[in-house]
C-alpha positions as CSV (number, residue, x, y, z in Angstrom):
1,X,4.3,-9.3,35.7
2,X,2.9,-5.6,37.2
3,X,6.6,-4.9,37.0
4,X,7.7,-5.7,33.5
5,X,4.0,-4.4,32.2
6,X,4.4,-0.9,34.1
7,X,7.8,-0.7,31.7
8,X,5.7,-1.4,28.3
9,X,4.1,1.3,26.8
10,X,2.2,2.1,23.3
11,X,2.5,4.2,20.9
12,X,5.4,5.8,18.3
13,X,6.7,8.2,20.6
14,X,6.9,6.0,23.4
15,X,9.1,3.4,21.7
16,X,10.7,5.8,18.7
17,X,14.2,4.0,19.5
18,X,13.2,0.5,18.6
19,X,10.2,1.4,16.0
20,X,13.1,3.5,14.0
21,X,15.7,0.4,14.2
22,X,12.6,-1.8,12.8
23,X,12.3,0.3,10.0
24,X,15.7,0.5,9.2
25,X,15.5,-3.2,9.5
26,X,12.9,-3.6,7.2
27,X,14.5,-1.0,4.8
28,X,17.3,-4.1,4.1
29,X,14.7,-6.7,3.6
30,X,13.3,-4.8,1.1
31,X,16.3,-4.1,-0.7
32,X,17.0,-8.3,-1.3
33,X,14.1,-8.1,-3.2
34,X,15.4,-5.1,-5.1
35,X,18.7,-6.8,-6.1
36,X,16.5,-8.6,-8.6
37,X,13.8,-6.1,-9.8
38,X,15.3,-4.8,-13.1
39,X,17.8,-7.2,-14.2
40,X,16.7,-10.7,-13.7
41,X,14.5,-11.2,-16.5
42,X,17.3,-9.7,-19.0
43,X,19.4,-12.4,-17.4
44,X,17.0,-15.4,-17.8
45,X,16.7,-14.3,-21.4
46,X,20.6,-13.2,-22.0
47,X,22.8,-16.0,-20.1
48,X,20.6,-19.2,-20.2
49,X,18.2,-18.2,-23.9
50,X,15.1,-18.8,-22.0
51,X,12.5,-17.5,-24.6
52,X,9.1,-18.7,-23.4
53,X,7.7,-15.7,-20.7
54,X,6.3,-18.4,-18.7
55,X,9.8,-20.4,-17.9
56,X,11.3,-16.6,-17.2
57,X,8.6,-15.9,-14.3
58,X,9.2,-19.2,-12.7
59,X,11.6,-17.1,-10.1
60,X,8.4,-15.5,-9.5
61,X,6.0,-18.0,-9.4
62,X,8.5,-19.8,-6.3
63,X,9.5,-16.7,-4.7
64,X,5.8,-15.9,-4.2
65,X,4.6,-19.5,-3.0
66,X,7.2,-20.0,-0.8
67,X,6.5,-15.8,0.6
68,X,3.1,-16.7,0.8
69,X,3.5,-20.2,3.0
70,X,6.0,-18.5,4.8
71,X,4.1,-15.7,5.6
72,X,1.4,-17.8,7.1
73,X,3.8,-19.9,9.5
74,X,5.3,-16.4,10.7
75,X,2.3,-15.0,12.0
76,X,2.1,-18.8,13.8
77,X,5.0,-18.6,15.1
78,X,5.2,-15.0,16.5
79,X,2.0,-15.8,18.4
80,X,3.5,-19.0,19.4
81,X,7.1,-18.0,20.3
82,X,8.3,-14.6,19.3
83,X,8.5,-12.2,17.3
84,X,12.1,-11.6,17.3
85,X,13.1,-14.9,16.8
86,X,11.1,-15.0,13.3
87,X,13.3,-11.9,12.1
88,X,16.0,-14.0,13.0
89,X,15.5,-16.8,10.9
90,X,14.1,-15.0,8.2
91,X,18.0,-13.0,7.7
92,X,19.1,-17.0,8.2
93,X,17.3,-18.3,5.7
94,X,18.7,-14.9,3.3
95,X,22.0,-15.8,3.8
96,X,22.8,-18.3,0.6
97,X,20.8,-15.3,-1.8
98,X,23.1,-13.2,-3.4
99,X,26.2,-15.7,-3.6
100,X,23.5,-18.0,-5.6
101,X,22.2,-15.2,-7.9
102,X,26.3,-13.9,-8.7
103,X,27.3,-17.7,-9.4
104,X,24.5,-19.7,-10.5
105,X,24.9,-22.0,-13.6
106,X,21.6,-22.5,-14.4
107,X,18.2,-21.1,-14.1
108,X,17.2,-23.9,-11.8
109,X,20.0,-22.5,-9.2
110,X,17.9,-19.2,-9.7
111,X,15.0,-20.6,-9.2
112,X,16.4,-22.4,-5.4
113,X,17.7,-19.1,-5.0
114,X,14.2,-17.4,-5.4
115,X,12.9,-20.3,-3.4
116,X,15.2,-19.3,-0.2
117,X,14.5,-14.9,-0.7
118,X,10.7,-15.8,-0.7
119,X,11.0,-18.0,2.6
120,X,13.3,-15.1,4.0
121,X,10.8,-12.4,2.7
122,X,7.7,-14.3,4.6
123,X,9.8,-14.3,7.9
124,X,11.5,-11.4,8.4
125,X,9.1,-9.0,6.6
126,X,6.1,-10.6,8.7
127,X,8.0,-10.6,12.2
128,X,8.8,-7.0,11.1
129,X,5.0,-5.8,10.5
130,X,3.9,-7.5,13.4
131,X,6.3,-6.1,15.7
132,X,5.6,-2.6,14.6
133,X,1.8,-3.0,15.2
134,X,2.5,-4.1,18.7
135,X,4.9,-1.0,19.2
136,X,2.5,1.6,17.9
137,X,-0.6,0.7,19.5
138,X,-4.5,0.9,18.2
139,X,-4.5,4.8,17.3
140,X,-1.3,5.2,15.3
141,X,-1.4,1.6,13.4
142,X,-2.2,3.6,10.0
143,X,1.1,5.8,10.7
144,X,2.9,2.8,11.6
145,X,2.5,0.8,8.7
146,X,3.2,3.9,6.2
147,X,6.5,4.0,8.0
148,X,7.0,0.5,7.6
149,X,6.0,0.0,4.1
150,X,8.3,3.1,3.3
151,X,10.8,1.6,4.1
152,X,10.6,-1.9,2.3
153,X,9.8,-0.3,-0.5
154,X,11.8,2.7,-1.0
155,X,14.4,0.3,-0.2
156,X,13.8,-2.0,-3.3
157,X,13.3,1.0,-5.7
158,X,16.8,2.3,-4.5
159,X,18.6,-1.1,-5.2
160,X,16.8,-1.8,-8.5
161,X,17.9,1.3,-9.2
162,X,21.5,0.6,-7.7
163,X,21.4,-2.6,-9.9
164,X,20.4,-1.6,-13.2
165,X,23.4,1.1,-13.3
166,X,25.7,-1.5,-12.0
167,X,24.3,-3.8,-14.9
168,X,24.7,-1.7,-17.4
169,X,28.3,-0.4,-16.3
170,X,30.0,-3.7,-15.5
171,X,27.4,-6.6,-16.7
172,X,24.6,-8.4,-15.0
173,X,26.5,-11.0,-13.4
174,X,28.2,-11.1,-10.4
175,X,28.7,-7.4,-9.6
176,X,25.4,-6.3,-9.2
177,X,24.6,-8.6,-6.0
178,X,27.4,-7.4,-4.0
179,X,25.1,-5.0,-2.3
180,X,23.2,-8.4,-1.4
181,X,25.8,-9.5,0.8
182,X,25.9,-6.0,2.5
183,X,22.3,-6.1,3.2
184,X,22.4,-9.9,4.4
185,X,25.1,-8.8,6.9
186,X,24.2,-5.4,8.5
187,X,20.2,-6.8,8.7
188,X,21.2,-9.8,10.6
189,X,23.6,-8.3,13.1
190,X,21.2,-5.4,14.0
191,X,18.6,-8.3,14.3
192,X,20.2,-10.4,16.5
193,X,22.0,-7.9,18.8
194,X,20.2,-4.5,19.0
195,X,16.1,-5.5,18.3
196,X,13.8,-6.1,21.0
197,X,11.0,-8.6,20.7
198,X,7.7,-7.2,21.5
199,X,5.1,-9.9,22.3
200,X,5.1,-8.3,25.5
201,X,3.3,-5.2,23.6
202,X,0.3,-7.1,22.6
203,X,-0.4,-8.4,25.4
204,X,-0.8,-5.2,27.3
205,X,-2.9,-3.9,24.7
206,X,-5.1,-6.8,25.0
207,X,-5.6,-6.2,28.8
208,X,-5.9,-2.3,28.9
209,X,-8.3,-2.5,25.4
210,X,-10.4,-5.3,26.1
211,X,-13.3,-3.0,26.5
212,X,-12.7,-1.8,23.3
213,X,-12.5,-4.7,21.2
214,X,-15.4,-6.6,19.3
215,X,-13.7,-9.5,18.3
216,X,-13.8,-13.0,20.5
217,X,-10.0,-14.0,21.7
218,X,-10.3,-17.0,21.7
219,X,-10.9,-19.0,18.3
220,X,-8.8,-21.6,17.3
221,X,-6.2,-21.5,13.9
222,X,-8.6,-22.7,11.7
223,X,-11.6,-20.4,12.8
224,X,-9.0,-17.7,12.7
225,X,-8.0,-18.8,8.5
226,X,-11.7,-18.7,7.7
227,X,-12.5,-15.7,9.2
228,X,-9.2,-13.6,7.4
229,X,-10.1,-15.8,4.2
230,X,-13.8,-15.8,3.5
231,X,-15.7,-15.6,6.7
232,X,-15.3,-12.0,7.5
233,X,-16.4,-9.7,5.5
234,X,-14.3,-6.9,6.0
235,X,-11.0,-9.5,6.6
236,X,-11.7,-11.5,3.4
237,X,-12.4,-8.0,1.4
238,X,-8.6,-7.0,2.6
239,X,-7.4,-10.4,2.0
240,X,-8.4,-10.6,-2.0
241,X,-7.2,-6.7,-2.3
242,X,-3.7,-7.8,-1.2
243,X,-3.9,-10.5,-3.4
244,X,-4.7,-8.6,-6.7
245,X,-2.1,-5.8,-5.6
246,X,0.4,-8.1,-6.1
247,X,-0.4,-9.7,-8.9
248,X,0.0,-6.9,-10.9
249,X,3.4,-5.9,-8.7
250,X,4.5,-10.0,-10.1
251,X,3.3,-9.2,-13.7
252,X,5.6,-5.5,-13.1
253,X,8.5,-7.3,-11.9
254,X,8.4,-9.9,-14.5
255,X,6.8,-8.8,-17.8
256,X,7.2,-5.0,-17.9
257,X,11.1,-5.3,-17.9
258,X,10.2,-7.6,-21.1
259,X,8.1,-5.3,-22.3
260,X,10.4,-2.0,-21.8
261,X,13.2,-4.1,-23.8
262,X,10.6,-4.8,-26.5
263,X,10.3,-1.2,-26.9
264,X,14.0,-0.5,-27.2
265,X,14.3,1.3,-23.5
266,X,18.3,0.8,-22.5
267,X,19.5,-1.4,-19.6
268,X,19.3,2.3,-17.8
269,X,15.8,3.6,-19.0
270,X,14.9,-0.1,-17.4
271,X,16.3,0.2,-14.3
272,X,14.7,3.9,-13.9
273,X,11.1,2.6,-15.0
274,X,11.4,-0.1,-12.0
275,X,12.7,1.8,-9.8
276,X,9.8,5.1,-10.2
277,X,6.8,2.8,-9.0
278,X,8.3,1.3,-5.8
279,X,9.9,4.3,-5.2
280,X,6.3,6.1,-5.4
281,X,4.9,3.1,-3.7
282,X,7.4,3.6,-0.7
283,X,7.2,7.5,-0.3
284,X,3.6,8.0,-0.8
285,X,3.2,5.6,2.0
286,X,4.5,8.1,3.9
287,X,1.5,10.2,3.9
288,X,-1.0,7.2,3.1
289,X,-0.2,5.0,6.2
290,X,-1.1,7.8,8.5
291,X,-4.1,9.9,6.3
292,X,-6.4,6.2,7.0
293,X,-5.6,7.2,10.6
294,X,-8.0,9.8,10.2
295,X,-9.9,9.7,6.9
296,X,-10.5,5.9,7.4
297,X,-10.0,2.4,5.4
298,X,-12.1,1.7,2.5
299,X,-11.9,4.7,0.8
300,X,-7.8,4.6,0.1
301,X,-8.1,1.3,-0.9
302,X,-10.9,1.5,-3.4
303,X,-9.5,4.9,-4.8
304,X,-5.6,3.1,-5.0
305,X,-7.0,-0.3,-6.4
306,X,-8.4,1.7,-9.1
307,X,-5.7,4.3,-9.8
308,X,-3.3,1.3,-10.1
309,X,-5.5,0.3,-13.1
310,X,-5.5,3.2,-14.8
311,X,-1.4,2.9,-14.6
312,X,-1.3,-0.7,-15.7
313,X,-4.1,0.5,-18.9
314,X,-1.2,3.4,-19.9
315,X,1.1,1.5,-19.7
316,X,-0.1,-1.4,-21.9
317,X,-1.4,1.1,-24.2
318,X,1.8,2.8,-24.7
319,X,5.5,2.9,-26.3
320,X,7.6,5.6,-25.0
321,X,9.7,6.3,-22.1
322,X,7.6,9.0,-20.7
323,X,4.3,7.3,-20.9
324,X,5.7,4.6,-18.9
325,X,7.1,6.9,-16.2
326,X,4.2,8.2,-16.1
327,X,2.2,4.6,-15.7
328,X,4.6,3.4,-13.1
329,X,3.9,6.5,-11.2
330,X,0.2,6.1,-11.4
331,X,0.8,2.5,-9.8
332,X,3.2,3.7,-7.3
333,X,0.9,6.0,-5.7
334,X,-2.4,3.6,-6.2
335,X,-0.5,1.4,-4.1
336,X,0.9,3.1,-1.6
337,X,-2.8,4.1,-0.7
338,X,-3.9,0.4,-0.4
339,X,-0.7,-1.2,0.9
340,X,-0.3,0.2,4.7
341,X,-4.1,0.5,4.8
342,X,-4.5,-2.8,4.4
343,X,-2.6,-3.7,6.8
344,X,-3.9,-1.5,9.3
345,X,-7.3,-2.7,8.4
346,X,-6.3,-6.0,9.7
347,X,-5.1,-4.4,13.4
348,X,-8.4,-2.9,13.3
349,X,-10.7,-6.0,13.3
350,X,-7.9,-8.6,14.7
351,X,-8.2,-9.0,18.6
352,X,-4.3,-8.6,20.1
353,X,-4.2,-12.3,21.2
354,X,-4.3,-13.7,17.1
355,X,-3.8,-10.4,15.4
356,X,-0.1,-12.0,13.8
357,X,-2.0,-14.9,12.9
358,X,-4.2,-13.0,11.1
359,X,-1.5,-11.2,9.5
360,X,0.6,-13.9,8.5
361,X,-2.7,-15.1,7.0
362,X,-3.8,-11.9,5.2
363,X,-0.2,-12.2,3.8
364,X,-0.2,-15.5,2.9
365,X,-3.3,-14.6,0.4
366,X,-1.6,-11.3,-0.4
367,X,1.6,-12.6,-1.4
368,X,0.1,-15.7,-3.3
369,X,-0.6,-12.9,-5.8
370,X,2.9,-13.3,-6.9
371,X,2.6,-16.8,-8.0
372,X,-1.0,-16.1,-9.1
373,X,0.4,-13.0,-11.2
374,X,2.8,-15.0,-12.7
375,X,1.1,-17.7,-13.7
376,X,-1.8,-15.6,-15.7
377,X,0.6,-12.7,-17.1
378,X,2.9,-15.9,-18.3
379,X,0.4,-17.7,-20.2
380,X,-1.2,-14.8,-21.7
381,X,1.8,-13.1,-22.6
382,X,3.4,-16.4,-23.8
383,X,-0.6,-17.1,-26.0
384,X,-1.5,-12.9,-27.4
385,X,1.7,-11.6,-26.5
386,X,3.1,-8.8,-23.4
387,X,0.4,-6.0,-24.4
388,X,-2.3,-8.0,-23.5
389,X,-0.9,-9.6,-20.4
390,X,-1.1,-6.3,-19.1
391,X,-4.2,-5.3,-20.2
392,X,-5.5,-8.4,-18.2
393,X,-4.1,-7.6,-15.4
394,X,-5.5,-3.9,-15.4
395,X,-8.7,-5.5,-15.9
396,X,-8.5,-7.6,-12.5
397,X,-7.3,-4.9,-10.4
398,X,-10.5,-2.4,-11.2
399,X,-12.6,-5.4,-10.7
400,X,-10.9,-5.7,-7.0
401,X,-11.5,-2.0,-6.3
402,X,-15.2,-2.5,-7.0
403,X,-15.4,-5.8,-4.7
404,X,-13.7,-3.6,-1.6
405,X,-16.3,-0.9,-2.8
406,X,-19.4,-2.9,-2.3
407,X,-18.6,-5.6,0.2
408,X,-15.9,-3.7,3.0
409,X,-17.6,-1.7,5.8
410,X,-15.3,0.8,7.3
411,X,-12.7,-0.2,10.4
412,X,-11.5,2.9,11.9
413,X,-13.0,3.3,15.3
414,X,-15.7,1.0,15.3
415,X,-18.1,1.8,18.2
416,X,-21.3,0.5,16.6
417,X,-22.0,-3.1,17.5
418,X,-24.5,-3.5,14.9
419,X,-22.0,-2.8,12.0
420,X,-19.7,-5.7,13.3
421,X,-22.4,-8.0,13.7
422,X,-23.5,-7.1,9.9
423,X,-19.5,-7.7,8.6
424,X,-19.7,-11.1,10.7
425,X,-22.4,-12.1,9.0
426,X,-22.5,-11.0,5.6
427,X,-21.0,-13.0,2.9
């Protein structure tokens, strides 16, 4: 065991080689997800006359419960078994995806298909996460997670993109999920033969920064879901954040494409507006992930929470192409200062030995936005109309920034016992 540990080390520099491949990795999950961002409502609409906005963000509504339930049994089982073999499954489970969006003949084949990218999503994106914040240690876990949200997200803003100009060339159907088969292949070949599985990683941080910690090692899987749900004060703060920042990234994906159509933006203008916030969201993160490093938590998330409602609010209250832009952009950046923050917020207060658990958890909430999202952007579009499906949702997201406001304490190098007795405590 001295052996193997005294080859381990922490920290980006020290495992550059496999940190880079992980984000290259995780650059092709992402971009499954962006095969469907600007085209998939126009297809639900176009090919099978589905008129109601509620039956069009069913793929939504699965692909988030199924994300969400997957992300929980991820974090389980890297903890349990590994991490690697998670990411493997997850590019598995991807494999059916594309071939089922070019050639489905009904919207209940897309909605299977949905059901199978939201199961892959929860696995491999998880395993991915968690494998970075075992590589990067407990200094650079900000920086890590800007790297790894990046690339996810860049990734589905370049094949939205990539999809919309294929759509409007050559048709929605079957050409513009080629590029899924691509992904599918190259992400589970570099899974299976050149990752490294890194469980190994968190165990030597739990030994060399036991000192450090302030969080008990040993509680059980439930004690660990209350804590990361409600129990915490800091974890459960993080957990309803995530959920509210995707909501309103379900209600984007579904209803603005809707709404950019109903005000007579092109196939192209489309695939450009959904491809400026993730593409925002994915570079921003960039700078974000590793600014918590030393400015701290709460204060990016608050500050993005509300500067993603702001964008939502323009956008519901406007018409015009550059208005939009300029909405999506607001979002793009609000969330790239909550996303990777979040997550390291979660490495700050998880101890090593059920930190994945409490990922997979945090995710599980986070990701339930989609469905959550769904559901109340469908019914209120479908009852006042798009406009004020939005507006809703802008609404939610300020009232999530205030909630972090009041309630989080700050994570980054906690040293005073008296502050994580207080977030223990306090409801």
């Amino acid at each position: 065991m001295t052996k193997m540990t005294s080859k381990i080390r922490l920290g980006l520099r020290e495992n550059w080689a496999q940190f880079s491949l992980l984000v290259l990795v995780n650059a092709f999950v992402g971009a499954m997800v962006g095969l469907e961002r600007s085209i998939l409502p126009e297809i639900g609409e176009e090919e099978f006359g589905i008129a109601a906005r509620t039956a069009i963000l069913s793929f939504i509504m699965v692909f988030g419960i199924t994300k969400a339930l997957a992300n929980y049994f991820a974090g389980r089982l890297s903890d349990r078994w590994s991490r690697k073999s998670v990411l493997i499954a997850g590019w598995i489970v991807a494999l059916p995806v594309p071939f089922l969006l070019m050639w489905a003949p009904s919207w209940g084949w897309i909605i299977f298909a949905n059901v199978l990218l939201g199961a892959s999503q929860g696995l491999s994106w998880s395993a991915a996460v968690i494998m970075k914040i075992d590589l990067a240690g407990p200094k650079q876990r900000g920086l890590a997670m800007g790297f790894n949200e990046f690339a996810g997200y860049f990734a589905v803003a370049a094949a939205a993109l990539a999809t919309g100009w294929i759509a409007a060339r050559y048709g929605l159907r079957p050409e513009p999920f080629y590029l899924g088969v691509a992904f599918v292949a190259v992400g589970l070949v570099l899974s299976i033969f050149v990752v490294r599985d890194t469980s190994a990683h968190a165990r030597l941080e739990a030994d060399e920064h036991s000192q450090e910690l302030d969080q008990r090692a040993d509680l059980s899987q439930g004690q660990v879901f209350a804590r990361t749900s409600w129990g915490h004060r800091d974890l459960s703060s993080v957990s309803q954040a995530g959920l509210i920042n995707n909501l309103n990234d379900g209600m984007a994906w579904g209803l603005f494409p809707l709404f950019f159509a109903s005000a007579n933006m092109s196939l192209s203008q489309i695939g450009w507006l959904a491809a400026i916030y993730p593409a925002l969201w994915g570079i921003g993160q960039l700078v974000t992930g590793g600014l918590s490093d030393r400015i701290g938590r709460k204060r990016l998330i608050v500050a993005g929470m509300w500067l993603q409602a702001v964008g939502i609010a323009i956008t519901a209250s406007s018409s015009q192409f550059w208005w939009f832009a300029t909405g999506a952009a607001l979002m793009g950046i609000g969330t790239a200062m909550v996303y990777p923050t979040l997550l390291a917020t979660i490495g700050d207060v998880a101890h090593p030995s059920w930190r994945a658990s409490a990922v997979g958890i945090y995710r599980l909430w986070r990701d339930s936005g989609y469905a959550v999202g769904a559901i109340i952007a469908g019914v209120v579009a479908d009852a006042l109309g798009l406009r004020w499906a939005i507006w809703v949702i802008a609404v939610l997201t300020a009232i999530s920034g205030l909630i972090v406001a009041v309630r989080m304490t700050e994570t980054l190098r906690r040293s005073d016992p008296d502050r994580q007795l207080q977030a223990e405590s306090t409801p």
